[in-house]
PANUSE-743811 format. One record per residue (C-alpha): residue in three letters; x, y, z. Coordinates in steps of 0.05 Angstrom, whole numbers, padded with zeros to 5 digits, always signed. Layout:
ALAXYZ...
This chain:
UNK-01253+00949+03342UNK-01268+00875+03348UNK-01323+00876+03298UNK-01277+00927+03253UNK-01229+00870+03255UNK-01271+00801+03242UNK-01311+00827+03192UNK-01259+00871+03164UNK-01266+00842+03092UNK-01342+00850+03087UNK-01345+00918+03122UNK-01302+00939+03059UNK-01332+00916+03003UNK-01407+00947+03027UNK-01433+01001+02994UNK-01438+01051+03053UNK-01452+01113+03022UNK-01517+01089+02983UNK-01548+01058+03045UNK-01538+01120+03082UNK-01592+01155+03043UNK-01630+01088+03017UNK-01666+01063+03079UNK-01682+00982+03036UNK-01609+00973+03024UNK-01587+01002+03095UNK-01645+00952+03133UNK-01613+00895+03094UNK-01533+00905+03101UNK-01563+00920+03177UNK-01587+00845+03178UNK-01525+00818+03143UNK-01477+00849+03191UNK-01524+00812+03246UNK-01523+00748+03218UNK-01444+00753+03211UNK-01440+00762+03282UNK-01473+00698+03303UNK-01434+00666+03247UNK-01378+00697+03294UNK-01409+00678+03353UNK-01414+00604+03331UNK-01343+00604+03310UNK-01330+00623+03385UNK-01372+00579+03417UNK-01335+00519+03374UNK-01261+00552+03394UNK-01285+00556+03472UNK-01265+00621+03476UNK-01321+00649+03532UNK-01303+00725+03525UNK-01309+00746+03469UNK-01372+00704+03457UNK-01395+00747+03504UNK-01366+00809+03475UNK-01394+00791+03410UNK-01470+00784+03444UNK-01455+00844+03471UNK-01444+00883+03416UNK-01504+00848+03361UNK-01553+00871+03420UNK-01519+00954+03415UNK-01527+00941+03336UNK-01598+00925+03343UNK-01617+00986+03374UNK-01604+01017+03301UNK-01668+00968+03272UNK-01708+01034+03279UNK-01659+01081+03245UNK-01615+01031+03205UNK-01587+01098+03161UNK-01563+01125+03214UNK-01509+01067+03221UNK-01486+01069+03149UNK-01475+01137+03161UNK-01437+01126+03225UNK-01389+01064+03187UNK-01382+01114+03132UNK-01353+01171+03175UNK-01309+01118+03207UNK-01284+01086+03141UNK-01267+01157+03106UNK-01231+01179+03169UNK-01181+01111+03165UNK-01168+01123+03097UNK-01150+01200+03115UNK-01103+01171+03166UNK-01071+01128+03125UNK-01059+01178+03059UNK-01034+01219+03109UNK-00980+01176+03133UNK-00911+01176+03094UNK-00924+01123+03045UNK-00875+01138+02991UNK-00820+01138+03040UNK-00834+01071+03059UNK-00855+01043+03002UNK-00779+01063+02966UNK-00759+01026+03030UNK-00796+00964+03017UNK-00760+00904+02979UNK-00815+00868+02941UNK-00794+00805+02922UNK-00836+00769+02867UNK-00867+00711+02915UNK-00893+00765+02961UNK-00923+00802+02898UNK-00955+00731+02882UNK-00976+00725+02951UNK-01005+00798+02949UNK-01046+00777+02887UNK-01077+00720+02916UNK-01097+00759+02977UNK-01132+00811+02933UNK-01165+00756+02893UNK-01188+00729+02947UNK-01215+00798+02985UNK-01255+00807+02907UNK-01283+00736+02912UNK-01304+00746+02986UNK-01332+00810+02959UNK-01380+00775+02914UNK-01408+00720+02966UNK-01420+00790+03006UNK-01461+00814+02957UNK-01496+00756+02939UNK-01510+00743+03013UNK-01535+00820+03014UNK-01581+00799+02946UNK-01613+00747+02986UNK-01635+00784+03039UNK-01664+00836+02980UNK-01693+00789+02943UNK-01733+00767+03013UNK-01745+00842+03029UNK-01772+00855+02960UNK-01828+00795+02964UNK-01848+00819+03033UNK-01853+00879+02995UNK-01887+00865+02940UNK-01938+00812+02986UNK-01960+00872+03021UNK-01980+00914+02955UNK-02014+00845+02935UNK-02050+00840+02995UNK-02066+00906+03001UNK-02090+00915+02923UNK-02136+00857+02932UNK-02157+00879+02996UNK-02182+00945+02960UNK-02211+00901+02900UNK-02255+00862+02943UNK-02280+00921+02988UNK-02308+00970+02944UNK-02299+01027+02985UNK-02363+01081+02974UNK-02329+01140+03004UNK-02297+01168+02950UNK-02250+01212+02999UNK-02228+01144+03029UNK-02217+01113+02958UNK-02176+01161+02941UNK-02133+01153+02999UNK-02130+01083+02993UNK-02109+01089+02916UNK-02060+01136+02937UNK-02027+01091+02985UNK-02025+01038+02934UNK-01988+01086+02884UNK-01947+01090+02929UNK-01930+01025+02951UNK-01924+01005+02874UNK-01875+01063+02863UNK-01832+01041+02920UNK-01833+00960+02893UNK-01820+00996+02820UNK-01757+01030+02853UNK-01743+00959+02894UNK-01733+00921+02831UNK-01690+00968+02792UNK-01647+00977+02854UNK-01648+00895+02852UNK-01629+00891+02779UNK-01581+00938+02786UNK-01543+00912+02844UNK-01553+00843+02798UNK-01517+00871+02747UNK-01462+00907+02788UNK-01457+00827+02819UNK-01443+00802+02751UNK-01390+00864+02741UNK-01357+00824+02800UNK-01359+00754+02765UNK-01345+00778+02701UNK-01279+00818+02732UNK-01264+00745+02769UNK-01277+00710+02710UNK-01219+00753+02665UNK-01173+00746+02716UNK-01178+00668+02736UNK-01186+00648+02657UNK-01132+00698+02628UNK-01087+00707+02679UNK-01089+00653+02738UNK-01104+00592+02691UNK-01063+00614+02637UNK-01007+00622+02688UNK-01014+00544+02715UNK-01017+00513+02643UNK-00948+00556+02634UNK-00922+00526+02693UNK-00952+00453+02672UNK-00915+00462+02608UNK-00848+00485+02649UNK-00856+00427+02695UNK-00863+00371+02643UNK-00791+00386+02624UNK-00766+00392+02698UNK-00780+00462+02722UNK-00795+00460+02799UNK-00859+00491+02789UNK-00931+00484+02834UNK-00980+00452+02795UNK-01031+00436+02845UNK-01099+00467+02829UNK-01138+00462+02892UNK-01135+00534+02895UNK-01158+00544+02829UNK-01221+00490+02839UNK-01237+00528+02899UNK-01237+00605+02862UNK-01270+00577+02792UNK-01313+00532+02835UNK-01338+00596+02883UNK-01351+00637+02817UNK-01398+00586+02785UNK-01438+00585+02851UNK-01450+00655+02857UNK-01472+00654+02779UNK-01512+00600+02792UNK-01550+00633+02849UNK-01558+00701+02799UNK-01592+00654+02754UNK-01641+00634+02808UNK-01651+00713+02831UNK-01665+00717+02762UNK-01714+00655+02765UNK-01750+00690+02830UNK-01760+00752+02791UNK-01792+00725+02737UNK-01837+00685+02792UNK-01848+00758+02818UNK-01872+00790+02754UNK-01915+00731+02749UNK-01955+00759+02811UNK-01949+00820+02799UNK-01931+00864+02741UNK-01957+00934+02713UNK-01940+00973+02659UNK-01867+00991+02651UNK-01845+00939+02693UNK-01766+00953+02699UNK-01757+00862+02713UNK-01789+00850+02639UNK-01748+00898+02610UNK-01679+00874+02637UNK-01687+00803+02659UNK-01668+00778+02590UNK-01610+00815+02580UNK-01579+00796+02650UNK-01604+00719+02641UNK-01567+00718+02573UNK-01508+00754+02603UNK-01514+00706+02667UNK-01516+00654+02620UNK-01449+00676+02578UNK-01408+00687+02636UNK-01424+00623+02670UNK-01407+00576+02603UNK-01342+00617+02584UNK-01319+00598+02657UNK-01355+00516+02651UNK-01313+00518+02580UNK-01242+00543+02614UNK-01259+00492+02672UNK-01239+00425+02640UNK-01163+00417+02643UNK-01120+00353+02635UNK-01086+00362+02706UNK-01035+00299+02692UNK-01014+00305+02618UNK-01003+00234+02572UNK-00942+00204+02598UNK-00914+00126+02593UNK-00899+00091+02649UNK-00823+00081+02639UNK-00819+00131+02589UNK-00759+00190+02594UNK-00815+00238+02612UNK-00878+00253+02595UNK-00908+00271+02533UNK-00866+00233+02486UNK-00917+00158+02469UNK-00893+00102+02434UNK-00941+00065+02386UNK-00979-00002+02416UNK-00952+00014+02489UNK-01002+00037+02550UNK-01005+00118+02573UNK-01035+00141+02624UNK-01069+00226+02628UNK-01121+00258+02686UNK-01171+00301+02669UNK-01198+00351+02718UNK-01264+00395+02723UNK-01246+00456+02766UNK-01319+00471+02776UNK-01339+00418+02833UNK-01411+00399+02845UNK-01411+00335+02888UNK-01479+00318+02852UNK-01449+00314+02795UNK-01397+00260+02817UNK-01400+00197+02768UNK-01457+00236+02729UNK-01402+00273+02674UNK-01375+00222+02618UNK-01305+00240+02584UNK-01286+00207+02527UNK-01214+00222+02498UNK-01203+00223+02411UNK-01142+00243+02378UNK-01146+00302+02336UNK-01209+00308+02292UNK-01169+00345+02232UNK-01088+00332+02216UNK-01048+00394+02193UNK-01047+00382+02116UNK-00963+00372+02119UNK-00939+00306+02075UNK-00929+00240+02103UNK-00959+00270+02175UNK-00984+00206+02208UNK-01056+00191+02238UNK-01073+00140+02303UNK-01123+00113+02337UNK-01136+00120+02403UNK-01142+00042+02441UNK-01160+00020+02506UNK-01202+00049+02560UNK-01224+00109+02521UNK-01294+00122+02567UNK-01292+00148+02645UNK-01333+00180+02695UNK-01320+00238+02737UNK-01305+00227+02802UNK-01282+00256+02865UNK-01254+00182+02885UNK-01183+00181+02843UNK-01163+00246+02874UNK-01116+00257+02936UNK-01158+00325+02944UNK-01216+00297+02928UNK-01227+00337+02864UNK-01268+00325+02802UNK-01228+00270+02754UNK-01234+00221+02712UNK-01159+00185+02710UNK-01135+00141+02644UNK-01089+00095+02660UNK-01100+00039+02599UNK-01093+00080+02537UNK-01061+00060+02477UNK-01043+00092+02403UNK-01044+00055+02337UNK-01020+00085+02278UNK-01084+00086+02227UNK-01063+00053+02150UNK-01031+00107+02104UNK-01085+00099+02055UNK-01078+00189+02033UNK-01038+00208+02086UNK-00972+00210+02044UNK-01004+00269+02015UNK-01007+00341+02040UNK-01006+00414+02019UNK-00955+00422+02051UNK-00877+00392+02038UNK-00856+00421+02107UNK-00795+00365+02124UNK-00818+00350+02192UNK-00780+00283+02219UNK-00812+00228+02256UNK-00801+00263+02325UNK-00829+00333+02300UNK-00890+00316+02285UNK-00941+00336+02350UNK-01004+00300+02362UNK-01056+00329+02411UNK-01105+00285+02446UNK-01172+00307+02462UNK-01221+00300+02520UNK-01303+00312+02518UNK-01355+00311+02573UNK-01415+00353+02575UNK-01438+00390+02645UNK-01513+00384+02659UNK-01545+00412+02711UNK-01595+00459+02733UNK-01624+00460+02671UNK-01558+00492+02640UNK-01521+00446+02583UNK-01454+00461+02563UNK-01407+00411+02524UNK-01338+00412+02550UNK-01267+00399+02515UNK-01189+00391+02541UNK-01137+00375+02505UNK-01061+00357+02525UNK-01001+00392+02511UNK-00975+00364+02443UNK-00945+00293+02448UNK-00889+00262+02409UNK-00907+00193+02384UNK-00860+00145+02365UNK-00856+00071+02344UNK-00784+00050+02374UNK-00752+00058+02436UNK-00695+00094+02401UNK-00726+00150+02375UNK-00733+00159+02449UNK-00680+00210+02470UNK-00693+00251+02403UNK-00765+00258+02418UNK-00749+00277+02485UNK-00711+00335+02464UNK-00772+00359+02408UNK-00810+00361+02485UNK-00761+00399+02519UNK-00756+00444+02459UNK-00837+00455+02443UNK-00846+00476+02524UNK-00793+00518+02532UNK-00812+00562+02481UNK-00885+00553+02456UNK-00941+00602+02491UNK-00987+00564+02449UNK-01009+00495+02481UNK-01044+00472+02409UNK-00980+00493+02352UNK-00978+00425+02324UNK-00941+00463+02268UNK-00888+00479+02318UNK-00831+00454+02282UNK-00848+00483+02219UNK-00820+00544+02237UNK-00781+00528+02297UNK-00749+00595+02336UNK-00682+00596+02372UNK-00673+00591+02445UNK-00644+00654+02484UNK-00584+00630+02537UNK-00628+00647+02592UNK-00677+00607+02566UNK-00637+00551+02548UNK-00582+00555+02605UNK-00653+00546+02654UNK-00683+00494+02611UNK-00608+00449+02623UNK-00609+00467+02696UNK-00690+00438+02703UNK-00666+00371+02679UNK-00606+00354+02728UNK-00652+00381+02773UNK-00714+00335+02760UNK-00662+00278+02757UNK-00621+00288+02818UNK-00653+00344+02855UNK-00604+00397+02844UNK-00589+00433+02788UNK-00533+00468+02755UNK-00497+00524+02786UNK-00483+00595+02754UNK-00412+00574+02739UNK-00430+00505+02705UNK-00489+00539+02666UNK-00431+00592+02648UNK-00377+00542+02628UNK-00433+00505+02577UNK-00441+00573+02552UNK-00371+00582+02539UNK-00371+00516+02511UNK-00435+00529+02449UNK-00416+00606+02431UNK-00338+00609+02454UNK-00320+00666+02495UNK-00369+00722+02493UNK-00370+00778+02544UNK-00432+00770+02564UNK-00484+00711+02537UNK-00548+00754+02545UNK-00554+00766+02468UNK-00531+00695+02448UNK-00589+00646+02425UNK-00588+00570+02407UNK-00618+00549+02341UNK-00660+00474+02342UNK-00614+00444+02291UNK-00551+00461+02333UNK-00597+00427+02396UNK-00616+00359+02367UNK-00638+00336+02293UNK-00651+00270+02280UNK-00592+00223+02255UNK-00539+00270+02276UNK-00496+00233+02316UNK-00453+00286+02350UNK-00511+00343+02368UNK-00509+00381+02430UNK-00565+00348+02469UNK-00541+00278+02453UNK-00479+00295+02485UNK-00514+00328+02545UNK-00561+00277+02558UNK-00507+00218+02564UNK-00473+00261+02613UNK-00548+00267+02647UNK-00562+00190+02656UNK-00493+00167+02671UNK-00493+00221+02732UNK-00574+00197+02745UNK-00554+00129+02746UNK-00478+00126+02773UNK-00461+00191+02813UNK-00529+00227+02828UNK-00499+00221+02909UNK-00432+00257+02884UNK-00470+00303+02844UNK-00514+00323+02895UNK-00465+00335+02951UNK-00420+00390+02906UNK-00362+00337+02886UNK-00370+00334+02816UNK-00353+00404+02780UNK-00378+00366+02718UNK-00381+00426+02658UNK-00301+00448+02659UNK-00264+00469+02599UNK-00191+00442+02595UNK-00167+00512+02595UNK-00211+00530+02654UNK-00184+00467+02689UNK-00111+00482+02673UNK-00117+00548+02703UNK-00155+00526+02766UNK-00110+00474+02779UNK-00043+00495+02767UNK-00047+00544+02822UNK-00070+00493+02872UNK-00018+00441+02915UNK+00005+00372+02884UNK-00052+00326+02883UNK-00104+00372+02880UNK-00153+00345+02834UNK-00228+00354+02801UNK-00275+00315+02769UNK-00306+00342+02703UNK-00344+00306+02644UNK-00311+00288+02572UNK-00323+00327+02518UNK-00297+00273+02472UNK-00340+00212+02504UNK-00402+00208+02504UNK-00427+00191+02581UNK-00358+00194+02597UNK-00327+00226+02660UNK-00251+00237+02675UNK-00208+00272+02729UNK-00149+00311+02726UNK-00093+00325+02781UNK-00033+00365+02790UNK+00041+00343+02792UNK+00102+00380+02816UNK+00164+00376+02760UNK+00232+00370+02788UNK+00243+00444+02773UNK+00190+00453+02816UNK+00143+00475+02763UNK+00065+00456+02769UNK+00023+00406+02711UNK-00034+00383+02702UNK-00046+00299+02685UNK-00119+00275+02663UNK-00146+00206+02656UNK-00181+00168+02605UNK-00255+00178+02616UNK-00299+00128+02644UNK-00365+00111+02616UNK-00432+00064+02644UNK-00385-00003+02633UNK-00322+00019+02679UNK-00380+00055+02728UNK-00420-00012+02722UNK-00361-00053+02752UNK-00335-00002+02806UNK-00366+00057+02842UNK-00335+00124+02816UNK-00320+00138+02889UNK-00280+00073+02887UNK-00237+00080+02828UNK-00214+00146+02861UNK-00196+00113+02930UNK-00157+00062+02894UNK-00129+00093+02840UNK-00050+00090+02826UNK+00002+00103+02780UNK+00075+00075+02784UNK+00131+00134+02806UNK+00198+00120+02823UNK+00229+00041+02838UNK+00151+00018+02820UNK+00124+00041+02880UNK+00044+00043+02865UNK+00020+00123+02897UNK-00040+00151+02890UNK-00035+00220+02862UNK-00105+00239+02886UNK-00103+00283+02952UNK-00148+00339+02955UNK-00220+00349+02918UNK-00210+00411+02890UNK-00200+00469+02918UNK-00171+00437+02979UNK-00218+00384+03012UNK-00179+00316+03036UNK-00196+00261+02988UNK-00215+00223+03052UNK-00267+00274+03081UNK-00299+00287+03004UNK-00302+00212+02979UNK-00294+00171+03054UNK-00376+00169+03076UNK-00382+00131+03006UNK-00324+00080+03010UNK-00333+00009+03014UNK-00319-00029+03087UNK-00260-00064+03054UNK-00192-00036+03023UNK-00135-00055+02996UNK-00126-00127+02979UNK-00203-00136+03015UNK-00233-00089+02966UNK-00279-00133+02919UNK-00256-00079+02866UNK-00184-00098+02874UNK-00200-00158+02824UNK-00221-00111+02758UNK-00160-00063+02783UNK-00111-00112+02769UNK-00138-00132+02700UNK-00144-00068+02655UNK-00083-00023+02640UNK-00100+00059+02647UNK-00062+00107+02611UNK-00042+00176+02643UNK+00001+00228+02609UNK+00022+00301+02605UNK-00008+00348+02558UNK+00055+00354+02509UNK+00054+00277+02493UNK-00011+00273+02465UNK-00022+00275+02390UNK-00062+00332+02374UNK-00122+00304+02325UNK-00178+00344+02291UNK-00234+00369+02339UNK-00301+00325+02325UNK-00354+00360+02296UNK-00420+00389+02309UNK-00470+00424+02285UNK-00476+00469+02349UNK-00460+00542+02348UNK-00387+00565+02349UNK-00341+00537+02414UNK-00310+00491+02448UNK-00300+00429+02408UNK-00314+00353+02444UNK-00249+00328+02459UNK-00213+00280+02411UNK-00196+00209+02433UNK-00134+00188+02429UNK-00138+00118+02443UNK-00119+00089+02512UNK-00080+00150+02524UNK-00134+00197+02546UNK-00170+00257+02528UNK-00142+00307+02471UNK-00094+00347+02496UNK-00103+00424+02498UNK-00046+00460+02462UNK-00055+00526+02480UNK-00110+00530+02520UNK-00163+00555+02468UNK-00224+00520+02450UNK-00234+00500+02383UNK-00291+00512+02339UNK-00338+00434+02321UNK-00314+00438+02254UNK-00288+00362+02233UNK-00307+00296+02250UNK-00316+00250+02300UNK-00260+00197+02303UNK-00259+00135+02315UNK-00215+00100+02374UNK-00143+00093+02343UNK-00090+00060+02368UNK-00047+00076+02415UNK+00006+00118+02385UNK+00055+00098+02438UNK+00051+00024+02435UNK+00093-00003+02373UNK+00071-00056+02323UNK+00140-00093+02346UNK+00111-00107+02423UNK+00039-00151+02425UNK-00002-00116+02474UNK-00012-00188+02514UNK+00072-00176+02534UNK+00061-00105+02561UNK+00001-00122+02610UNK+00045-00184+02626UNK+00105-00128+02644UNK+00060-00077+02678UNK+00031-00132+02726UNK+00103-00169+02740UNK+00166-00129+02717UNK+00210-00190+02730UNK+00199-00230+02674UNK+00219-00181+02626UNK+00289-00167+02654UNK+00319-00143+02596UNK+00262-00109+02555UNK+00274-00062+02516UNK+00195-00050+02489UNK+00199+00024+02527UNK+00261+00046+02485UNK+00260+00112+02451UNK+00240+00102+02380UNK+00246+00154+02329UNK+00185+00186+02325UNK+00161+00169+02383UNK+00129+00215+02443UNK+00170+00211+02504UNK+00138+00158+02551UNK+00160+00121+02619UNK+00130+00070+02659UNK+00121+00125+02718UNK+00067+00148+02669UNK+00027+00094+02663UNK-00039+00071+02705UNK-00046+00007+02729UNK-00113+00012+02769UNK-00176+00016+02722UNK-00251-00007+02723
């Protein structure tokens, strides 16, 4: 049972049934299976672990007692590997196997474990062709020996000639059967690596340059490839050890060879197959493991013109003699797409490195840019192109290209990588618009080399997309956007669907160039003002950010007065705003919002601040804050307190910018309603009007409306009349008294009902 269980993996993978009739392979998986037990052995001497060292002594000396009669013992491992698997089709396995929840990272798991049992496979059987290799030179040594023996001797006795001849045929038959067994077994061996090779270049690498794409836009996907290096690097020595079998044969034959010999026949084809296999997996080897990226860039992939980049380059396959031996050397692409006015650069800098396993954490095989610049080439023909595709600046993609050539062993094979596409640009506000080409390109390209990408550019499903939003709050603040936010931004680009499954997002209603009011440009000034202002709010669950004004109508209104929540503008870019409920004298619920506040309130006071200190005027001028409970019912206090300032009230350094800057508060049904702003998104909710210092446009109905108008400017304020300067009424707001008599709050004609209890004198 113990030896069952250590060498579990091997005992599997041996070809039992063949060595019970075929005495060479038997005598050789006999020797293996010794040899793994000292390895065993060793491994217990090392761990301390007395008994079963001497279990393990015990049982190599009852396995030698089967050198005479090694059959036997295949036969006896046979009978006890058939039985298990009886026992175990026997069991009820499709009962338990309905039972069984499989979840996808235990499936992952599961296909690791059987890649690894195949790779353990193949060192088994090349540790098994070693041995045969040995076997079949002792073997073929002995017919030399003997051959020459009979040369030299010149036997008389014709009876005894005949014998010996006879014993000769029939040591050369049995080294004639020797070597097709060993080519054959060479051949099932590069089966194996071939099988290996399919699955680690189609499947496992193809998997972790989808996941390199997904994490360049945010996606919290592993990217390490130290398990790869050790599978791709595992495969190329086993080939490497079938080409020297193959180089031993051919040694063999040179010693002896006779007509029909099975090695001349075969050896070239298995070289030349050795030979294909092991440069298809060199080729796939070579990967850029950190893709071009600038240092303070938005992310990486996007380059800007006569600035440094850095990019790593990997080889999977590691050889430490090869370390500082293998030369890259990085180019842009050799031939542009033919598309007019697509631009060409020059790659600057540091363009030569060695491989090394110095600049790696894991000590891997790289060769790491770090001074790399791009200079757009003279555009001497370049205006011209059979194409007139009408790519902007920021859709044009760029690949950069790295070569080295792997030597050794007598094997040359030239090696290329290239990086994902890059967008280059030449200012640092094509910036967030390149970014977005980026986001767009990975998200939805399976091909790591369409530069023509844009041409042609597909729509994004909501799955897709909804993901692709939640990746980047979660790359920025560590925690992304919850199933009701990624549903209220769905609600927000199609209107109300019953289900967003079917729904898909076109590029142009994403982000085009010089469109000022696009979807992402809007998203993305939400994204840095919460990265830079209120990533700690975000992250603790106190920011419901993505709320329609219906939506937040409806939530609120059946909450207590002073409930609140905090949700971004729709009408300001990088704006955020919070809304509150207030009890009517009938006892009837409403729902007041504030002006948003962008980066230059947030710059002057923490957000947490402004709501701690935050007042409007009620009854006899008596300053109250309205805010009470974070929505649904959490105490301002026990939300908002761990982030307070030490000081308050008159202490608070923020009291100073409170007292200078009038904010407006109002009820829904003394707003103006204004045209929507526009956008080119698909149909929903529209970005909320501005209506001056008042706030945010109110809702009339609660129904979205369609982007179908224009952005407006600020106007102003529809409640303060051309007859009162603005200078009197801060003057009045911040001391009553010396307007006695005032009469610049009198109903006009007109005019939406206003009072002073309305108005906000605490702001940024």
């Amino acid at each position: 049972m113990d030896v069952r269980h250590y060498l579990a993996a091997w005992i599997e993978n041996q070809e039992w049934q063949r060595a019970a009739t075929d005495y060479n392979l038997a005598v050789v998986l006999l020797q293996v299976l010794l040899d793994n037990l000292d390895i065993q052995h060793s491994r217990f001497v090392q761990e301390e672990s007395f008994l079963q060292q001497h279990n393990i002594r015990r049982y190599k000396q009852n396995f030698q007692k089967y050198l005479k009669d090694p059959c036997d013992l295949a036969s006896t491992i046979l009978w006890f590997l058939q039985k298990e698997k009886e026992i175990l089709q026997s069991a009820d396995l499709i009962k338990q196997v309905q039972l069984l929840q499989v979840e996808p990272e235990i499936m992952e798991i599961s296909s690791q474990q059987d890649l690894e049992r195949k790779m353990a496979g193949l060192r088994n059987e090349l540790q098994c062709m070693e041995h045969t290799i040995v076997c079949l030179e002792e073997q073929q040594d002995e017919f030399d020996f003997k051959f020459q023996t009979h040369k030299m001797e010149a036997v008389a006795n014709e009876a005894v000639n005949n014998a010996q001849i006879k014993n000769l045929q029939s040591l050369v038959n049995k080294l004639n059967e020797c070597r097709k067994s060993t080519l054959s077994d060479l051949n099932k061996i590069l089966d194996r690596a071939e099988d290996l090779i399919d699955i680690l270049v189609k499947k496992e690498l193809v998997e972790w340059q989808r996941r390199q794409q997904k994490s360049c836009i945010g996606a919290p996907d592993d990217v390490c490839l130290d398990q790869l290096e050790k599978w791709f690097t595992c495969v190329a020595v086993c080939l490497f050890q079938v080409r020297e079998f193959l180089s031993k044969l051919e040694e063999l034959v040179g010693k002896v060879s006779y007509e029909n010999d099975p090695v001349k026949a075969q050896k070239p084809a298995l070289q030349l197959r050795a030979d294909t296999l092991l440069n298809n997996l060199l080729k796939s080897s070579f990967v850029v493991e950190t893709q071009p990226s600038m240092p303070q860039g938005k992310g990486p992939l996007v380059l800007r013109t006569n600035v440094q980049f850095s990019a790593k380059t990997r080889l999977l396959v590691k050889f430490p003699e090869l370390n500082h031996s293998m030369k890259v050397n990085v180019s842009k692409e050799r031939e542009s797409p033919q598309i007019k006015g697509y631009r060409r650069f020059n790659v600057l800098g540091t363009k030569t490195k060695a491989l090394n396993m110095i600049e790696s954490q894991s000590g891997g095989m790289v060769a790491d840019f770090r001074h790399l610049t791009l200079k757009e080439q003279k555009s001497g023909g370049s205006g011209k192109g059979v194409s007139d595709i009408p790519l902007s600046v920021t859709e044009e993609l760029h690949v950069i290209y790295f070569d080295t050539v792997f030597e050794l062993k007598g094997l040359s094979v030239p090696l290329q990588a290239s990086s994902l596409p890059v967008v280059i640009i030449s200012n640092s506000s094509q910036q967030q618009s390149a970014w977005a080409s980026v986001l767009w390109f990975n998200m939805l390209s399976q091909d790591p080399k369409d530069i023509k990408f844009f041409a042609n550019c597909p729509a994004a499903t909501w799955s897709q997309f909804g993901e692709m939003l939640s990746w980047q709050f979660l790359s920025a603040t560590k925690l992304g956007l919850n199933d009701t936010q990624l549903e209220m931004i769905a609600y927000k680009i199609f209107g109300k669907q019953l289900t967003y499954d079917n729904c898909k997002v076109g590029w142009s209603k994403f982000s085009k160039e010089n469109a000022p009011d696009t979807f992402w440009i809007w998203f993305d000034g939400i994204l840095v003002m919460v990265k830079t202002f209120l990533e700690d709010l975000w992250r603790d669950g106190l920011i419901m950010g993505f709320v329609s004004k219906g939506k937040e109508n409806s939530l609120l209104k059946k909450k207590q007065r002073g409930t609140f929540l905090l949700r971004f503008s729709d009408s300001v870019i990088g704006g955020i705003t919070f809304s509150w409920v207030e009890i009517t004298g009938t006892g009837e619920p409403y729902v007041k919002t504030v002006q948003p506040f962008t980066k230059d309130d947030l710059k002057q006071i923490p957000f947490q601040e402004i709501i701690r200190n935050f007042q409007i005027l009620e009854a006899d001028n008596i300053p109250e804050n309205p805010l009470l409970y974070l929505y649904p019912n959490i105490p301002k206090e026990k939300a908002f307190g761990k982030y307070y300032s030490e000081k308050s009230g008159d202490d608070s350094p923020y009291i100073k910018y409170i007292k200078t800057k009038l904010m407006f508060v109002s009820k829904e049904n003394t707003l103006e309603t204004r045209p929507p702003m526009s956008s080119d998104m698909a149909q929903g909710e529209g970005l909320e009007a501005m209506n001056g210092m008042s706030g945010e446009a109110a809702e009339q109905d609660g129904n979205l409306h369609p982007l179908d108008s224009t952005m407006e400017t600020q106007q102003s304020d529809p409640m303060l009349s051309d007859l009162v300067p603005q200078e009197d009424l801060l003057q009045f707001l911040n001391n009553p008294n010396l307007f006695p008599e005032s009469s610049i709050f009198e109903y006009e004609p007109g005019m939406p009902d206003f009072t002073l209890q309305e108005l906000n004198c605490l702001s940024p």
